[in-house]
C-alpha positions in Angstrom: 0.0 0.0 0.0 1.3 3.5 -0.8 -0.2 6.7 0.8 1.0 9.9 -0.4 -0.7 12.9 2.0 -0.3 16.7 1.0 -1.4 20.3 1.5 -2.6 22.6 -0.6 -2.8 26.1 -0.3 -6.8 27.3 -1.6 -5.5 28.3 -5.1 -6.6 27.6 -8.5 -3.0 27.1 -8.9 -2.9 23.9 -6.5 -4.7 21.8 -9.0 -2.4 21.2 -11.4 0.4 20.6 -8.4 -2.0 17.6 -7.6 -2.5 16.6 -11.2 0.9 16.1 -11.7 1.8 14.0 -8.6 -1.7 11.9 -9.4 -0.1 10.9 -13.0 3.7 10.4 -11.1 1.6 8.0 -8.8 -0.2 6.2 -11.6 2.7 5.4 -13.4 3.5 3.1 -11.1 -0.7 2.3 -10.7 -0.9 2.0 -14.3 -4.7 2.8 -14.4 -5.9 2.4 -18.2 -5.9 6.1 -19.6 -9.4 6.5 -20.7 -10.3 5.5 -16.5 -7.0 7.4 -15.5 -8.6 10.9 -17.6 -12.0 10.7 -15.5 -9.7 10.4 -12.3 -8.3 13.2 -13.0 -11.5 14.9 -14.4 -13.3 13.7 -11.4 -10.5 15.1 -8.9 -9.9 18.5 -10.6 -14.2 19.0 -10.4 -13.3 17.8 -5.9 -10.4 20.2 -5.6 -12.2 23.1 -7.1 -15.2 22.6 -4.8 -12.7 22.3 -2.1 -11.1 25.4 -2.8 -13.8 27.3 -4.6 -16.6 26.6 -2.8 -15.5 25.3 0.6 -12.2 27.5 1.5 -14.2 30.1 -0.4 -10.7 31.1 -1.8 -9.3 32.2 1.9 -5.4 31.8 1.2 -5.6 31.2 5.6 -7.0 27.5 4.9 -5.8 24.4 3.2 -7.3 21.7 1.3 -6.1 18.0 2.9 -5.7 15.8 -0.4 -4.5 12.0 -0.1 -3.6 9.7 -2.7 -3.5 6.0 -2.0 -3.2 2.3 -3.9 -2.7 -1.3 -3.8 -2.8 -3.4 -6.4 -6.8 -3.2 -6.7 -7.6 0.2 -6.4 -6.8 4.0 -6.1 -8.7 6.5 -3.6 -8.3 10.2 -3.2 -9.2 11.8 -0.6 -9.9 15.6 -0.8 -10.7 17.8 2.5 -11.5 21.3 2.7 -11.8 23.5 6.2 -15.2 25.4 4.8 -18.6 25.5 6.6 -19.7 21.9 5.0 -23.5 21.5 3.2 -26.3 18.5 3.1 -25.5 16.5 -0.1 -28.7 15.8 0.1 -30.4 19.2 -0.9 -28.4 20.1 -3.5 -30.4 20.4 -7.1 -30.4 17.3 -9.5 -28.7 19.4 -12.7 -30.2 16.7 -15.1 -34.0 18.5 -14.2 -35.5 20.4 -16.4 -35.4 24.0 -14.6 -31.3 23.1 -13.9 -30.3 21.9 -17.2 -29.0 26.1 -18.1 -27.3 26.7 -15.1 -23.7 27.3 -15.7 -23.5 25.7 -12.6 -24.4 22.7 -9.9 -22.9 19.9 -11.5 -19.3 19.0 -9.7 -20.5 16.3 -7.6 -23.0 14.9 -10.6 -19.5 14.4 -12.6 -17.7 13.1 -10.0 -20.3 10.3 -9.5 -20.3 9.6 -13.2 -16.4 9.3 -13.3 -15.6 6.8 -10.5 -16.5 3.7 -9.3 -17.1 5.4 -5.7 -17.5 8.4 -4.5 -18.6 9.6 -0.4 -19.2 12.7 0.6 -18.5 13.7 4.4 -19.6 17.0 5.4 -20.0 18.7 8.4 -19.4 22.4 9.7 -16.0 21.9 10.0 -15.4 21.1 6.4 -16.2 18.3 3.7 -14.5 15.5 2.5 -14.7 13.8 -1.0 -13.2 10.3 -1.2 -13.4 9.2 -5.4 -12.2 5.5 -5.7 -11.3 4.0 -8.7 -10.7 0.1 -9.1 -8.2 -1.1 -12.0 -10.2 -4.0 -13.7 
């Protein structure tokens, strides 16, 4: 099992950081690229909730992000330190008065992309966990 941990500062910026220690890591993962490009779709759509919409941009907090494998699968966890929200109320963007909003549809993606995907949230932040299995 490797575990890689890191913090990122709550800047645009920081995603591209992760993306290129996510395809150092699968290198040696060797996920098949057309499941490796929705990982990294999957985790660019978490960190920019994270930092976006949970740090709300504040360059004071950080975004937690873990990568970790075996020889089955890949998880990464992403954590923010924002105010959290109920998963559970947020607006199904495949309805018809949501299909022209420009936006509403991270975590929609993120499902579609991964084999799993949980949402933790609470007012001390939220935590995305996206795992992908290699067969």
């Amino acid at each position: 099992m490797k575990k890689i941990n890191l913090i990122l500062k709550s800047e645009r910026s920081e995603i591209r950081r992760f993306e290129k220690i996510l395809e150092e890591e699968n290198r040696v993962f060797d996920l098949v690229i057309e499941k490796f490009i929705n990982l990294q779709i999957a985790c660019s759509e978490a960190l920019v909730n994270a930092i976006v919409h949970g740090n709300e941009e504040d360059e004071a907090k950080k975004v937690y992000a873990g990568i970790e494998y075996d020889d089955i699968q890949l998880t990464v966890t992403i954590r923010d330190e924002g105010k959290g929200f109920d998963v559970k109320s947020l607006p199904d963007p495949t309805s018809k008065e949501n299909l022209l909003k420009e936006s509403g549809r991270g975590i929609f993606i993120i499902k579609s992309l991964v084999d799993e995907f949980i949402c933790n949230s609470s007012d001390s932040g939220t935590e995305f966990i996206l795992r992908v299995r290699k067969h």
